[in-house]
C-alpha positions as CSV (number, residue, x, y, z in Angstrom):
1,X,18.3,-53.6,-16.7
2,X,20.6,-53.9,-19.7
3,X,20.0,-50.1,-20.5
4,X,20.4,-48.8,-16.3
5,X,24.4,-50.9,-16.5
6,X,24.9,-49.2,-19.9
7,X,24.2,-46.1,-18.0
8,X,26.6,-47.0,-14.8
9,X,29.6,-48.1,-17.3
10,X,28.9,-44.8,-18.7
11,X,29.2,-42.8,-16.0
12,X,32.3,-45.1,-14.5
13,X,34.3,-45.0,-17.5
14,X,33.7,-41.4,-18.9
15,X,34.2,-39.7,-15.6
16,X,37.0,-37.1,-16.7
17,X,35.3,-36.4,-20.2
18,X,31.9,-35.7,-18.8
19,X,33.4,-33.7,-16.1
20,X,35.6,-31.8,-18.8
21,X,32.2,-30.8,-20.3
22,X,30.1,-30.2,-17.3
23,X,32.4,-27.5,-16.3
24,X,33.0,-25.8,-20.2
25,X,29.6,-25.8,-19.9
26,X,28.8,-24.6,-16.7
27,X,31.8,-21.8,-17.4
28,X,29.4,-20.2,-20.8
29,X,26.2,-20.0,-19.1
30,X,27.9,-18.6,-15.5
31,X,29.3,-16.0,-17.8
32,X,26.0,-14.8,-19.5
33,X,24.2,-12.1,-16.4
34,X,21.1,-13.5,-16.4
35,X,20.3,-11.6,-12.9
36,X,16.8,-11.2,-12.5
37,X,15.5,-8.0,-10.4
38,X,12.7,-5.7,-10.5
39,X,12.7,-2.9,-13.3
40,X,13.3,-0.2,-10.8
41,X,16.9,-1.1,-9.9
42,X,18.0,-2.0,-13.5
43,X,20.2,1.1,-13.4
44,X,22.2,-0.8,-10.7
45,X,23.0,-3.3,-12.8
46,X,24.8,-1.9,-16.0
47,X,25.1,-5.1,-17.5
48,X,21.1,-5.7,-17.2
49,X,18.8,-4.7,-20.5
50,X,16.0,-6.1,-19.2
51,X,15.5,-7.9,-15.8
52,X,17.0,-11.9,-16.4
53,X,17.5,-11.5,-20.3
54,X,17.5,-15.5,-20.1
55,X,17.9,-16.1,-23.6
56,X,21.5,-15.2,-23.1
57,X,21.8,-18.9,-22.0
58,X,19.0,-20.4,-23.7
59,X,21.2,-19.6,-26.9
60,X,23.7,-21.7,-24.9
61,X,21.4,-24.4,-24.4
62,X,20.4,-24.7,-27.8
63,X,23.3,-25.0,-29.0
64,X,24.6,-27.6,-27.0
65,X,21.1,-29.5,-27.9
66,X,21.9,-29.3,-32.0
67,X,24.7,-30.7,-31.3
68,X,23.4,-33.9,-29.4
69,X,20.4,-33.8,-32.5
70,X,18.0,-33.9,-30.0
71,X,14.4,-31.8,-31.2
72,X,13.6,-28.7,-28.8
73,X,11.2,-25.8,-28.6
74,X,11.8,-22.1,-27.6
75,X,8.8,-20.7,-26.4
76,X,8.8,-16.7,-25.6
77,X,6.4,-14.8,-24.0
78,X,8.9,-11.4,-23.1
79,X,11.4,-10.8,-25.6
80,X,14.9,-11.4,-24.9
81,X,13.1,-13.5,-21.9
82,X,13.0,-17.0,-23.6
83,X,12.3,-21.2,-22.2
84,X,14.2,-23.8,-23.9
85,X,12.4,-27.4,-24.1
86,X,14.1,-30.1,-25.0
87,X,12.4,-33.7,-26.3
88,X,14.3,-36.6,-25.9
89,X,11.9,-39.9,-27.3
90,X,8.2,-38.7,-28.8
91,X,5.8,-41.2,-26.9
92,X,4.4,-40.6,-23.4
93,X,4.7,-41.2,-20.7
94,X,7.1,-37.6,-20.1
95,X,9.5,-37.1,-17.0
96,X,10.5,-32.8,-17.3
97,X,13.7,-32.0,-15.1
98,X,13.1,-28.3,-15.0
99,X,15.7,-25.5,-13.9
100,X,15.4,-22.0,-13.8
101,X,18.1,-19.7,-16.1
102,X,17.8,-16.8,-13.7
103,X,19.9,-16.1,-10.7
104,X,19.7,-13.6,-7.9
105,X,22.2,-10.8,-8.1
106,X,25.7,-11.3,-7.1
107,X,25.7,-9.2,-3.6
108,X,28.3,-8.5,-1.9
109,X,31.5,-10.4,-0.2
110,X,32.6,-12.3,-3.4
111,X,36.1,-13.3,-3.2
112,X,36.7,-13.5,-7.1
113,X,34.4,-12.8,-10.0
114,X,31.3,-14.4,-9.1
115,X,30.5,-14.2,-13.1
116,X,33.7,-16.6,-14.1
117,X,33.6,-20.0,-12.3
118,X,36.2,-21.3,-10.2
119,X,37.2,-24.7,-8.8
120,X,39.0,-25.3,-5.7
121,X,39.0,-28.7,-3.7
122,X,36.0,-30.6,-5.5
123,X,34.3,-27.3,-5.6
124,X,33.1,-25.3,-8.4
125,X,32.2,-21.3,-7.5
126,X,30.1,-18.6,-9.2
127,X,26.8,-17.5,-9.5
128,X,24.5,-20.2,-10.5
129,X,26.1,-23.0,-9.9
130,X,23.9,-24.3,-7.6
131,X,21.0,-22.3,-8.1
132,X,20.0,-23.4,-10.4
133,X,22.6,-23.2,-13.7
134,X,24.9,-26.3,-12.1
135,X,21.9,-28.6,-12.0
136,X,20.4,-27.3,-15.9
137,X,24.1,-27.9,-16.7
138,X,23.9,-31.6,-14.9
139,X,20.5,-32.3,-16.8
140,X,22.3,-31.5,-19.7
141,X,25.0,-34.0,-19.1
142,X,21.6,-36.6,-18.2
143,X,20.6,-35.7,-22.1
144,X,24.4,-36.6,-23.4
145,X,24.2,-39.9,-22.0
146,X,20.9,-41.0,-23.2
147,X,22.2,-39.8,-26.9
148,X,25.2,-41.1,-26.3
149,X,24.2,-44.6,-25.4
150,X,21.6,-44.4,-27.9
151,X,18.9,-45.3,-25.2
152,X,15.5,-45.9,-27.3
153,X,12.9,-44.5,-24.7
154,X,9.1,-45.2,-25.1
155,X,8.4,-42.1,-23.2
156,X,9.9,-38.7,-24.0
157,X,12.2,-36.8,-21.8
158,X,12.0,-33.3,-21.1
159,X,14.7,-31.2,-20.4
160,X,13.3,-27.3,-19.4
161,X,15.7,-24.3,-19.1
162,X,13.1,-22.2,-17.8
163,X,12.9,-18.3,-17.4
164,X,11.6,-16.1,-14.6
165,X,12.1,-17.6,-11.2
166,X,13.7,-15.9,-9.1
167,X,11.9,-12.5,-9.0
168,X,8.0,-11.2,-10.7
169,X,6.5,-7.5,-10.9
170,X,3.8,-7.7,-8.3
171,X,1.0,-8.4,-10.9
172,X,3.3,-9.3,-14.4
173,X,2.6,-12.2,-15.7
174,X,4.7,-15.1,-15.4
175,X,7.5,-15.3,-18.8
176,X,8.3,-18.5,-17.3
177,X,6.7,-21.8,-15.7
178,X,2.9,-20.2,-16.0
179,X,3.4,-19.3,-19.2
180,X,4.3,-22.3,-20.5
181,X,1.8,-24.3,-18.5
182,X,-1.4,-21.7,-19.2
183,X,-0.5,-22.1,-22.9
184,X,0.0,-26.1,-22.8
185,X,3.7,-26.3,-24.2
186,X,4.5,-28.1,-21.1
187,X,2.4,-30.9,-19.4
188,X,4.7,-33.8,-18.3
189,X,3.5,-36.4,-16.3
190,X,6.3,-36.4,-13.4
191,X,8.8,-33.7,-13.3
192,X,11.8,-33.4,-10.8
193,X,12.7,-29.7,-10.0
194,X,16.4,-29.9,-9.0
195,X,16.3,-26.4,-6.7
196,X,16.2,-27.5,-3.0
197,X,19.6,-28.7,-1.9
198,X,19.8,-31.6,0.0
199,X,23.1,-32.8,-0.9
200,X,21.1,-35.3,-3.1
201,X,19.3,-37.2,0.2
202,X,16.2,-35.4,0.6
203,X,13.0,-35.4,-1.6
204,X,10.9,-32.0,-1.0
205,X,7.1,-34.0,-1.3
206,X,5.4,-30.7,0.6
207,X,5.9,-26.7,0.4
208,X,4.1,-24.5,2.4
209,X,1.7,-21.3,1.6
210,X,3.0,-17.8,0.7
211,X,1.0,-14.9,2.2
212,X,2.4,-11.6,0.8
213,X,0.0,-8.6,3.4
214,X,0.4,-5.2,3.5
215,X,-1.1,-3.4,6.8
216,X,-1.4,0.5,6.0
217,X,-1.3,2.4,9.5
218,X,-4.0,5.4,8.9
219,X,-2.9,8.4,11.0
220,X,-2.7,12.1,11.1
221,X,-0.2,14.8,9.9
222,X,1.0,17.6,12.3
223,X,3.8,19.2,13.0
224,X,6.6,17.2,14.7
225,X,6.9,20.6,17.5
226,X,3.6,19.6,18.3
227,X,2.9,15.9,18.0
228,X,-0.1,15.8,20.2
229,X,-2.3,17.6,17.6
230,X,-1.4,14.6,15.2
231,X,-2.3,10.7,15.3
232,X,1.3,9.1,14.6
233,X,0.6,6.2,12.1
234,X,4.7,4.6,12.8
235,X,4.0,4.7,16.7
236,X,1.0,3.2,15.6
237,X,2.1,0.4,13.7
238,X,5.0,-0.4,15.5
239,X,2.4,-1.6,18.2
240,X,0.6,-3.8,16.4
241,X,4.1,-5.6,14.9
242,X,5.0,-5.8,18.3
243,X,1.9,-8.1,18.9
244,X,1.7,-9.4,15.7
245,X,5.6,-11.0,17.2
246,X,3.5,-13.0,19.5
247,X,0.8,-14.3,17.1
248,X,0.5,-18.0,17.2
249,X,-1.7,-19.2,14.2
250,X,-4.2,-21.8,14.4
251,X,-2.8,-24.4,12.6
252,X,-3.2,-28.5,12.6
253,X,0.5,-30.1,12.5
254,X,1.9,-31.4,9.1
255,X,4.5,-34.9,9.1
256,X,6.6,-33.0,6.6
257,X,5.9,-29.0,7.1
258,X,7.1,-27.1,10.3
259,X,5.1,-25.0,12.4
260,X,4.1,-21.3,9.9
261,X,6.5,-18.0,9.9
262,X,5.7,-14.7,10.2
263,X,7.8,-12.2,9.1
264,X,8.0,-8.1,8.9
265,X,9.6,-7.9,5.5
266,X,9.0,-4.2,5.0
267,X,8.2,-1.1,7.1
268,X,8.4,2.2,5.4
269,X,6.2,5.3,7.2
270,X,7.1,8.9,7.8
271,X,8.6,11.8,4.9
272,X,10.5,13.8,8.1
273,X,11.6,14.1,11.0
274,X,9.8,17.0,11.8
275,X,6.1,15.7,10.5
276,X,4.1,13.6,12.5
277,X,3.4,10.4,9.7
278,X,0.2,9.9,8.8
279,X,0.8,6.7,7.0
280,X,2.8,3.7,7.9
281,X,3.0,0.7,5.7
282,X,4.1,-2.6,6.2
283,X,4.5,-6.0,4.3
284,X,4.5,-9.4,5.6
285,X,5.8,-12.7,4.6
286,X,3.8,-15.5,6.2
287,X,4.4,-19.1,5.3
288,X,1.3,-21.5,6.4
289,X,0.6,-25.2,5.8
290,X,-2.2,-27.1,4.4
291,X,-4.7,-26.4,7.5
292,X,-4.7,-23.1,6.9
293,X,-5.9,-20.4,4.3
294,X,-4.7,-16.9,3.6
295,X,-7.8,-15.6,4.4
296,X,-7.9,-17.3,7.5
297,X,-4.8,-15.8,8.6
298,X,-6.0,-12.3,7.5
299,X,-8.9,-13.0,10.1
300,X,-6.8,-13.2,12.6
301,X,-4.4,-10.7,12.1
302,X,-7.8,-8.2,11.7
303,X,-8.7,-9.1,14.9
304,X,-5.5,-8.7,17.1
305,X,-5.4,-5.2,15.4
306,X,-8.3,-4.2,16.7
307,X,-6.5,-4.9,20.0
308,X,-4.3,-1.7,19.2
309,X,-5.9,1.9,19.2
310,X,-5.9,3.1,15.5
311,X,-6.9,2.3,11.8
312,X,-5.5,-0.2,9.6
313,X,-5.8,-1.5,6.4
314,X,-4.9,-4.6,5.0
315,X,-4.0,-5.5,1.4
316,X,-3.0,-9.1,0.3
317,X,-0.4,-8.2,-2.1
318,X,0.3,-11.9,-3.7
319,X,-0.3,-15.3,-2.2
320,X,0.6,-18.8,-3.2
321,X,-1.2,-22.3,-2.2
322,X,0.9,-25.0,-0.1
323,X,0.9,-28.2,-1.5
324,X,1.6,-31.4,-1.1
325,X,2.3,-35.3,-3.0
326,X,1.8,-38.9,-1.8
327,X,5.5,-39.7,-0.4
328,X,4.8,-43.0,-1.8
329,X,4.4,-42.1,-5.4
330,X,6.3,-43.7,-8.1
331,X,8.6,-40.7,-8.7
332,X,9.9,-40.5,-5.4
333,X,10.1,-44.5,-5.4
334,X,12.7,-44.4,-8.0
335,X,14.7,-41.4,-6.9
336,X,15.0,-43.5,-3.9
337,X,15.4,-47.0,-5.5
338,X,18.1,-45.5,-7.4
339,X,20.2,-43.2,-5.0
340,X,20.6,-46.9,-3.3
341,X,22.6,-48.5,-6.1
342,X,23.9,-45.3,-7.5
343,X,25.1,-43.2,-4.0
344,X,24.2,-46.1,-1.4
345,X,21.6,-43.7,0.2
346,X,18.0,-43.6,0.4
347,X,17.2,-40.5,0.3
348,X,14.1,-39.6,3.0
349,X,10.7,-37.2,2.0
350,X,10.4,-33.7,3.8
351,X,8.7,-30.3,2.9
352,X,9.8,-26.7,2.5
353,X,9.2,-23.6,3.6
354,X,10.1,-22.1,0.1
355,X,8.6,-22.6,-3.0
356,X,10.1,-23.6,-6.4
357,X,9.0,-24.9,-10.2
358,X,7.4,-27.7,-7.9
359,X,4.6,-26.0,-6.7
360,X,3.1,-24.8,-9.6
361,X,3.2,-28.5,-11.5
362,X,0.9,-29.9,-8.5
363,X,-1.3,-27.4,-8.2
364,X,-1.5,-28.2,-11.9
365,X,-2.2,-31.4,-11.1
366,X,1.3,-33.4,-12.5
367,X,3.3,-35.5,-9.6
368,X,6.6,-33.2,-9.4
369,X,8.9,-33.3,-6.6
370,X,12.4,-31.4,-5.3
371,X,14.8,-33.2,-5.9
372,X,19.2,-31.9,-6.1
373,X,22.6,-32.1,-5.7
374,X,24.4,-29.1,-3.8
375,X,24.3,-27.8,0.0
376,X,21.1,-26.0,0.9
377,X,23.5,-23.5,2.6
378,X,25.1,-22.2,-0.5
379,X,22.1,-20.6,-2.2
380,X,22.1,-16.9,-2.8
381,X,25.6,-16.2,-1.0
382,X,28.9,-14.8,-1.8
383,X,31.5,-17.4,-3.5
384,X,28.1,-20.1,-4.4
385,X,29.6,-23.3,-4.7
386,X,28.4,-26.6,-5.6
387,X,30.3,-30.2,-5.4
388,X,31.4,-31.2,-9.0
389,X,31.1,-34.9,-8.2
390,X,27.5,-34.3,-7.3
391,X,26.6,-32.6,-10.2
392,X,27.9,-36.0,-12.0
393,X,25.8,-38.3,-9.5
394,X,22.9,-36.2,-10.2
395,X,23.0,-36.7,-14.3
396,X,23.5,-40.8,-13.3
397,X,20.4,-40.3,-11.1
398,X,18.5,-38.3,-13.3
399,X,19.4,-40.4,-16.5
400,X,18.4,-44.2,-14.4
401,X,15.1,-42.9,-12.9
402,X,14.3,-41.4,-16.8
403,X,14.6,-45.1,-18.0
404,X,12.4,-46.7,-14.9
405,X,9.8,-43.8,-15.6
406,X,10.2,-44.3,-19.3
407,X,10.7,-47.7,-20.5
408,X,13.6,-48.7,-22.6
């Protein structure tokens, strides 16, 4: 206990400095593009070398971690693409708070530079800040006070700025998470991955499935003057969409997980409008829960096409297993333990539709749960903006469940 009101006096009486760095901090690694597309639209982004160029801020990290003297590895699979680790204590057991360095591009409707933070009204704006740059930027902060305070952990604390999130090459390999995971630089025993929202009062224990299918319509070419000596492959596949629409997926209910999505990401068919296409593709996104399989779902989607007078093909492009973690675990016991004394809250369990970092750490077998500060309306749009008091909660939080983990 001695250590956890060290912490809160901390926090309490340091309020202006920490916020003072939070935000210098936040400001340098908003500024570095780190915007992570695929290769073909790099000549949209003049900024871009490569597609997310993380080490931009892991030079930003690292610096900030030679000053605290704490030890930390850069591990690098695609140059100019690089994860920062930092180790605070040398013993295990290890809690990693991992955030990703990459953001999606800026889009449009941005009121000011969405590269140069902002703040207005408790709110700090600009690309990242929530998603996920405000929260590596709060873990950060977490790291100070432990150094600080000169907290003696008997486990180790892991800090991850960690590449290659947001967007993968159908096919590359992971420069991020996998990489790191595959090669055993990183195998924590609890990890929090601060990327869901929540405002703080929900814990993401579940995540569905990710389906990526791609249904080829097989037709025949003709001339569009006469279309009746052709076999038109969009006509074709706009019939099955149209039933696919209706599709309702066996499925067994899931306390935490809603019912599965379906949806028609993609449709590209036809090179004129004077030719009769003989090809029409399309790519779904389909989100199932633990009941289900991708190749169950591919079943059944075969079978309503054959409903629908043509040919089809079917590809599964990229898929992704749901998971899900005891809501009673230790991990989530102490975020919630915690948020009582530290916000007055207890925040509840509930699942995703989306995936993050979290996914691939149980599939990996290590407890890791979604856990944030920030509004799970404010990711990936125009003026992003996070709550700078939250980003301050979340280091406290962080920080206290790192010493109930840990030991002290």
């Amino acid at each position: 206990m001695m250590a956890k009101n060290l912490l809160n006096e901390y926090f309490k009486k340091n309020e202006k400095s920490i916020t003072e760095y939070l935000l210098r901090i936040l400001s340098d690694v908003v500024k570095e593009k780190t915007v992570n597309v695929e290769k073909g639209r790099l000549n949209e982004f003049p900024y871009l070398k490569i597609p997310g160029q993380e080490s931009l801020v892991s030079k930003i990290v690292i610096r900030e971690l030679q000053a605290m003297n704490v030890r930390y590895e850069e591990r690098t699979l695609v140059e100019g693409r690089s994860n920062v680790l930092a180790m605070y204590g040398d013993e295990n057991p290890s809690l990693l708070v991992a955030s990703h360095s990459d953001v999606v591009p800026p889009g449009d409707g941005w009121t000011r530079d969405p590269f140069t933070t902002y703040v207005q009204n408790g709110l700090v704006y600009g690309r990242g800040v929530i998603d996920d740059k405000g929260p590596l930027v709060s873990s950060m902060c977490a790291l100070k006070a432990l150094t600080d305070l000169n907290i003696k952990l008997k486990g180790t604390f892991i800090l991850g700025a960690i590449a290659s999130e947001e967007y993968r090459e159908p096919g590359e390999e992971d420069a991020g998470l996998d990489f790191l995971i595959k090669n055993k630089f990183l195998n924590p025993k609890y990890a929090i991955i601060p990327d869901v929202g929540g405002n703080m009062q929900m814990i993401d224990v579940a995540e569905k499935g990710r389906l990526q299918l791609k249904i080829t319509a097989i037709g025949k070419q003709a001339h569009g003057s006469t279309p009746d000596k052709g076999v038109n492959a969009v006509s074709m596949m706009s019939r099955l969409l149209l039933k696919l629409e209706e599709l309702k997926m066996k499925y067994s209910e899931h306390k935490f997980l809603d019912k599965p999505t379906l949806n028609i990401g993609i449709v590209r068919g036809g090179s004129a409008a004077n030719i009769v296409p003989a090809k029409c593709e399309a790519t779904l996104d389909i989100r199932y829960l633990p009941s289900q399989s991708a190749e169950g779902i591919l079943k059944e989607i075969q079978e309503i096409s054959k409903s629908v007078n043509g040919t089809f093909d079917f590809e599964i492009v990229a898929k992704s297993l749901p998971h899900e973690v005891d809501p009673a675990n230790i991990l989530v016991k102490s975020i919630q333990e915690n948020a009582k004394v530290i916000m007055g809250t207890t925040p509840k369990p509930f699942g995703l539709g989306g995936g993050t970092f979290a996914k691939s750490f149980n599939l990996s077998g290590i407890v890791a749960v979604g856990y944030g500060p920030g509004d799970d309306t404010a990711f990936h749009v125009a003026d992003e903006y996070i709550e700078i008091k939250q980003l301050l909660t979340f280091a406290h939080m962080i920080s206290a469940v790192a010493i109930d983990l840990l030991g002290s």
